[in-house]
C-alpha positions in Angstrom: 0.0 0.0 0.0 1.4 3.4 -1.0 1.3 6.1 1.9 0.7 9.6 1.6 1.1 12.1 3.0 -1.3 15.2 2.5 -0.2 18.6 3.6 -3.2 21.3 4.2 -2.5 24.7 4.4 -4.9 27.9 5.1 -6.8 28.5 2.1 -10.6 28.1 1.3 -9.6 25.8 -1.1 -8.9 23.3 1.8 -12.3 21.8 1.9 -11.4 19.9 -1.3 -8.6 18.2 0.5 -11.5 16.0 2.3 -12.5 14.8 -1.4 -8.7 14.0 -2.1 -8.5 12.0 1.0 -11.3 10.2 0.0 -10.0 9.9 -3.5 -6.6 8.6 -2.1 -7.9 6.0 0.2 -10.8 4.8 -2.3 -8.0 4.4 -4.6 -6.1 2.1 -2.4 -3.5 4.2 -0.3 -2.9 5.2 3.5 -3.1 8.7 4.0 -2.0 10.8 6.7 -2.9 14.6 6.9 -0.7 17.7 8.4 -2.1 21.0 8.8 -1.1 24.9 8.9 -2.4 26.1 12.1 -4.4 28.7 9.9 -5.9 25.2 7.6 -7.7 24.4 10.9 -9.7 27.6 10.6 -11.1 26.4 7.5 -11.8 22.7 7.9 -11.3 20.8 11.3 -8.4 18.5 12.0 -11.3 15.9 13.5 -12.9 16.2 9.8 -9.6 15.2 8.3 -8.9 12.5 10.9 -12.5 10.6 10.6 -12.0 10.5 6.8 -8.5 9.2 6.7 -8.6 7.1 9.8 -5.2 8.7 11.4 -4.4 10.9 14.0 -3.7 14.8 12.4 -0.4 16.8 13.1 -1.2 20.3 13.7 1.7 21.4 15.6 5.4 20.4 16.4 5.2 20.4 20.5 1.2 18.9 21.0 0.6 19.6 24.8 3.5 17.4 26.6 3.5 15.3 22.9 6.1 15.8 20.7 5.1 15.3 16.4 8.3 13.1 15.3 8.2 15.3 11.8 11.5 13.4 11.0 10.2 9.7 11.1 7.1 11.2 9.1 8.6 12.7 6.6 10.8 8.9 6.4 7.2 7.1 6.9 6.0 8.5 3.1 6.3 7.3 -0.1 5.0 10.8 -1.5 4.3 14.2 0.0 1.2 16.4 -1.6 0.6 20.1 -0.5 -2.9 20.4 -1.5 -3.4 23.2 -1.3 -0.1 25.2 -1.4 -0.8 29.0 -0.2 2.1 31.4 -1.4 3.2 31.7 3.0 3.1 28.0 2.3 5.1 27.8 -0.6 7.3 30.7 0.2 8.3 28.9 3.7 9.0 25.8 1.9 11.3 27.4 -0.4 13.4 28.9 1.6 13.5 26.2 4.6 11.2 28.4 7.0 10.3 25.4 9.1 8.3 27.2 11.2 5.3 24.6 11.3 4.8 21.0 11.4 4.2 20.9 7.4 7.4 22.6 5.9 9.6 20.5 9.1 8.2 17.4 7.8 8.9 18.6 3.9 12.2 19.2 4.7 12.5 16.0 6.1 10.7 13.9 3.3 12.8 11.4 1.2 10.2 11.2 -1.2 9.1 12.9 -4.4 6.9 16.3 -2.8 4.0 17.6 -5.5 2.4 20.9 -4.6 -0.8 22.1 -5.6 -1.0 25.7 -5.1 -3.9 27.9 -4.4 -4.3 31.8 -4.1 -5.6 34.9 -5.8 -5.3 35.9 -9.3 -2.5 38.2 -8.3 -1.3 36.6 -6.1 -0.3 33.8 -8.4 0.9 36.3 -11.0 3.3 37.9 -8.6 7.1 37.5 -9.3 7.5 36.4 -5.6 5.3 33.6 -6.3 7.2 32.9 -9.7 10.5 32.9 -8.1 8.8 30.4 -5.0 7.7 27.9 -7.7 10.9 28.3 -9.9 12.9 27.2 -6.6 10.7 24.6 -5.5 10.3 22.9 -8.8 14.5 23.4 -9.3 14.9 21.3 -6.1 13.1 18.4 -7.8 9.4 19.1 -6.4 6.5 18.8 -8.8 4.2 21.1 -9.6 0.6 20.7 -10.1 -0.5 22.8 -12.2 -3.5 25.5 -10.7 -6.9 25.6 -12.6 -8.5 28.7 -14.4 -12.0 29.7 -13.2 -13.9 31.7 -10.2 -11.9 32.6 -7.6 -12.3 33.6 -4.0 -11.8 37.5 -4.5 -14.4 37.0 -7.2 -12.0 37.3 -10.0 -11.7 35.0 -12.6 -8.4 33.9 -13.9 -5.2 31.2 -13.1 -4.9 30.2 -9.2 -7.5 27.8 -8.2 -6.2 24.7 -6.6 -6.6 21.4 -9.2 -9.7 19.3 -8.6 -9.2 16.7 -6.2 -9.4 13.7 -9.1 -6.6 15.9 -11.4 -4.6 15.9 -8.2 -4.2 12.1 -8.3 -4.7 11.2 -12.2 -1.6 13.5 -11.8 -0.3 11.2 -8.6 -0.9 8.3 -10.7 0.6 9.7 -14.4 3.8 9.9 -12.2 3.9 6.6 -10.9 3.6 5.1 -14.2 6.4 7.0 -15.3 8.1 6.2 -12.7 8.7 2.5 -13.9 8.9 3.6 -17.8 12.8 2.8 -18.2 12.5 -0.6 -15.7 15.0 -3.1 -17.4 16.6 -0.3 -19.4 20.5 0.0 -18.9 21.5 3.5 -19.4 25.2 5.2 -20.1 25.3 8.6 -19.2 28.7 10.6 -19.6 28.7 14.2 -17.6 31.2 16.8 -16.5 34.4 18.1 -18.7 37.6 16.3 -19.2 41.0 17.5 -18.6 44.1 16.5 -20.4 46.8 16.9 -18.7 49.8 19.4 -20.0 52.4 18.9 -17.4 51.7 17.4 -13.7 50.8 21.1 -12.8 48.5 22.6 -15.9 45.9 20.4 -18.0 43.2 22.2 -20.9 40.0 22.0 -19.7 36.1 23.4 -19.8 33.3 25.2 -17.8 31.3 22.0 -17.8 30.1 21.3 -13.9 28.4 18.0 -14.7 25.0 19.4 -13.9 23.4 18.0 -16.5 24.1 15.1 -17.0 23.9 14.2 -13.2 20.3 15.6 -13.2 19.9 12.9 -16.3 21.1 10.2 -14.5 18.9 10.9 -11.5 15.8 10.9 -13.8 16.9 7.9 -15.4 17.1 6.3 -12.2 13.9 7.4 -10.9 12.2 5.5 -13.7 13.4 2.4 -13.0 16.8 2.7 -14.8 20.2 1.1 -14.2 22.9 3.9 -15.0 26.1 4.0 -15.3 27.0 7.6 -15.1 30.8 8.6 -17.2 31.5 11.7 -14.4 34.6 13.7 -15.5 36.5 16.0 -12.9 33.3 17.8 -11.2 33.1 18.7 -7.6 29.4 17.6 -8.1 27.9 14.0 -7.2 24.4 12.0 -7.7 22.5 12.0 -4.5 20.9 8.4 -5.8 23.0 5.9 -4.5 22.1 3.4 -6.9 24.0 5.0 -9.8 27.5 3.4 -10.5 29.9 6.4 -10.9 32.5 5.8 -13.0 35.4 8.5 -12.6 37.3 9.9 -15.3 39.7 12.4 -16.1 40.9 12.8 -20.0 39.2 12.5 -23.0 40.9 8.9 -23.4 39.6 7.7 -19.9 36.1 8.4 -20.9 36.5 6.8 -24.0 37.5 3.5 -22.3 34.8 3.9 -19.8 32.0 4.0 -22.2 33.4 1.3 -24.6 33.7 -1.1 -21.3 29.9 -1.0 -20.5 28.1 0.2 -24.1 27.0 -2.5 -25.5 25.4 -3.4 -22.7 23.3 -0.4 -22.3 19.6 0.3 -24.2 20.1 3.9 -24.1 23.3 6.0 -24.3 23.3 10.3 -23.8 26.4 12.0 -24.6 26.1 15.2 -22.3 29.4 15.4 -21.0 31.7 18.6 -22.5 34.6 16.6 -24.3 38.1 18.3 -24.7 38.1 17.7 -28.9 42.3 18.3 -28.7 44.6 16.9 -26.1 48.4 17.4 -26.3 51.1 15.1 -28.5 52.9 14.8 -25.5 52.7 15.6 -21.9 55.8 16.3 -20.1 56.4 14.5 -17.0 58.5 17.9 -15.6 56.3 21.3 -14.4 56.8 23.3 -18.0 59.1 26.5 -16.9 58.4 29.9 -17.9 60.5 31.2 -20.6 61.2 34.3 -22.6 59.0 34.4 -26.0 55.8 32.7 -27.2 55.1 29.1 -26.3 53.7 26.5 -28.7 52.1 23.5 -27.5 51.2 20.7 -30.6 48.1 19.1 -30.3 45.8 16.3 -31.5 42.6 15.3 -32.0 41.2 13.2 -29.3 38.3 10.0 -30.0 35.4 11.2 -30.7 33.4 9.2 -28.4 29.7 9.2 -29.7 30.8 9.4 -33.1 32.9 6.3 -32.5 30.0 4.5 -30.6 27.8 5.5 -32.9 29.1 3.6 -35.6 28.7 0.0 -33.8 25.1 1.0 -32.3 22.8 -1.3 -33.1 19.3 -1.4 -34.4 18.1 -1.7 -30.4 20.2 0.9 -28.5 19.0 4.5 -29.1 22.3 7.3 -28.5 21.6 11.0 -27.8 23.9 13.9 -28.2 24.3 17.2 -27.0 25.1 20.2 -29.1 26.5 23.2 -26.9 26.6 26.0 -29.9 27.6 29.7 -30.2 26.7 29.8 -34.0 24.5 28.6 -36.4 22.8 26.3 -33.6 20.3 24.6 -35.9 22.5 23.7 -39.3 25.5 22.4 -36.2 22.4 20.3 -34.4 21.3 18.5 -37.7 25.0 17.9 -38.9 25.8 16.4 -35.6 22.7 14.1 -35.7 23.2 13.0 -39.1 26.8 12.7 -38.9 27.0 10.6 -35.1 24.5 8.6 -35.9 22.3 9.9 -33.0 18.4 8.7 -33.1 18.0 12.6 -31.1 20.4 15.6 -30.1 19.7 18.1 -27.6 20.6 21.9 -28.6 21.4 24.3 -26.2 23.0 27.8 -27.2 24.9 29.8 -24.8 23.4 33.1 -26.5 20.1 31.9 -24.4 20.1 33.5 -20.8 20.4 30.8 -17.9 21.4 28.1 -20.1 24.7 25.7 -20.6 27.4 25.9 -18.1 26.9 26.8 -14.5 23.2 27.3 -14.5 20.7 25.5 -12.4 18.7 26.1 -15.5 18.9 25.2 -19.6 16.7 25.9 -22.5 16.6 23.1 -25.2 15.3 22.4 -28.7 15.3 18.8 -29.1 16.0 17.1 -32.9 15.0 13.7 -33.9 15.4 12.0 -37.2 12.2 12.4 -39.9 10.4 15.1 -37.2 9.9 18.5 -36.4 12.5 20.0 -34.0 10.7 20.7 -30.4 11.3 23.7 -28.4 11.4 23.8 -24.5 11.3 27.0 -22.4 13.6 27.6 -19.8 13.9 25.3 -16.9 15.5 23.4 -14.4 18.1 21.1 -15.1 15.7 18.2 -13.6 12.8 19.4 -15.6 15.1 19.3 -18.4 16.0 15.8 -18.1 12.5 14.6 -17.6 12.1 16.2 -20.6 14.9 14.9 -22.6 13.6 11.3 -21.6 10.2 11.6 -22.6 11.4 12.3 -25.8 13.4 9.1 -25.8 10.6 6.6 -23.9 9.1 6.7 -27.0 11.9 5.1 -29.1 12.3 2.5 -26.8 8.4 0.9 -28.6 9.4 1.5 -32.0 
């Protein structure tokens, strides 16, 4: 039995939440509620508790009782804020853990969905924006608000989702959850550096981001992934990925021939030195007078390489970082590596590429229309990036 847990805060919206607990438990799952003090002035905690069969946490300290947030927050297979005021969301954003409903949240292992509720302009309000933008960048999922009648008596964006949305919604991500179970995934992230002297090596602005926040997606969909990490500072929080560390352009190379044909899908994301020197001096180079010249040579093009033994049941998708004529570079690299998609992203975009918790992609595929994203976070991103490749996986 899946358990829930459903977080009420004060809004007038909060008299659907006894539908969704109905909903939830008709539909099989054990439900405990947690309220905002201010929630209890718009539906009572015994309401809550006679529907779901559970005790309701109000506050942290309960008389001489103390609320273990910690081990409920542990206790959940998923966390839904139905409905999410903008205190709400605000506090959760930025760790306020003033209540027994953002302590839990910042306890929770599991994945958090928020349905917010509030005013027309309320919801339109940059604060808000910003709220959401953070919330959704730490991996929380958004449920999108309705358009209709509101409290104030305006009509627009801002009213909470309908109770059955909330969990089609609930139950659209559990299915995707499981969507890459018995896949075997390569992923290669980060920059490589290749090494000039035992002091100085040529290297990139690549963090890794990316391609971590790919291999945690793929994970979370039932995936096993082997993640190619070059020097990054960054790390997976999933345990279950198998990091394989590399350093030069030639490492990576070796890693990704060990396991590739083994894997169903491949994503070439990390930023690949394309030269590396002829020789690297085993001495720190001195300083002299004059220019210095260092000769250098083409390292393995790794997806290009890969590409060419891919068979008819592995799909491979690139990357394509570009400056310049993004579009004509995109298609040439598809054709050219032998990718079945490539993701664009163009540093001329504002928050995208390196060093941004956010990107902007147009994904290609072979024989269809190029599809453009808008800007987003790295995780959204990746969930993107493999909903475009689920499909491949049936043809």
């Amino acid at each position: 039995m899946e358990k829930i847990i459903l977080g009420v805060s004060g809004s007038i919206a909060a008299y659907k939440s006894l539908a969704l607990v109905r909903l939830l438990i008709k539909s099989g799952k054990e439900v405990k509620v947690i309220m905002t003090p201010s929630a209890t002035a718009f539906v009572s905690p015994l309401s809550f508790s006679t529907l779901s069969k559970q005790p309701v946490s109000v506050d942290i300290i309960d008389g001489d009782n103390w609320n273990n947030h910690v081990d409920l927050g542990l206790w959940a297979d998923a966390f839904v804020v139905a409905p999410a005021t903008a205190t709400t969301l605000s506090k959760m954003a930025s760790g306020q853990s003033d209540n027994m409903l953002v302590a839990t949240y910042l306890s929770a292992k599991c994945p958090v969905f928020f349905a917010p509720a509030m005013d027309l302009d309320m919801w339109k309000h940059p604060a808000t924006k910003a709220n959401i933008a953070q919330l959704i960048s730490y991996g929380n999922h958004l449920i999108p608000v309705g358009h209709g009648e509101l409290a104030s008596g305006l009509v627009g964006a801002g009213r909470m989702a309908e109770p059955e949305d909330i969990v089609s919604f609930l139950e659209a991500h559990s299915k995707k959850k499981a969507d890459l179970a018995g896949s075997t995934v390569l992923i290669t992230a980060g920059p490589t550096r290749e090494s000039l002297d035992p002091v100085r090596y040529i290297s990139n602005h690549s963090t890794g981001r990316m391609g971590i926040a790919l291999a945690e997606e793929c994970a979370a969909r039932g995936a096993k992934v082997h993640l190619v990490l070059g020097p990054t500072t960054l790390r997976p929080l999933d345990k279950d990925i198998q990091v394989i560390d590399v350093q030069s352009a030639a490492d990576m190379y070796d890693a990704c021939r060990a396991v590739y044909e083994g894997c169903t899908i491949s994503i070439f994301a990390a930023a690949v030195a394309d030269y590396t020197p002829e020789q690297i001096s085993d001495k720190k180079i001195k300083k002299k007078e004059g220019e210095m010249s260092i000769p250098l040579k083409r390292t393995v093009d790794i997806a290009a390489s890969l590409g060419k033994i891919k068979r008819k049941d592995q799909i491979n998708c690139g990357f394509a970082l570009e400056t310049d004529n993004e579009a004509a570079n995109a298609q040439r690299k598809l054709d050219k590596k032998n990718f079945d998609l490539i993701v664009l992203n163009s540093l001329k975009e504002k928050g995208a590429g390196f060093k941004h918790d956010t990107n902007k992609i147009t994904i290609y595929q072979q024989h269809a229309q190029p599809k453009s994203y808008p800007l987003k976070s790295k995780r959204a991103v990746a969930g993107d990036i493999i909903d475009a490749i689920v499909p491949l996986l049936l043809t």
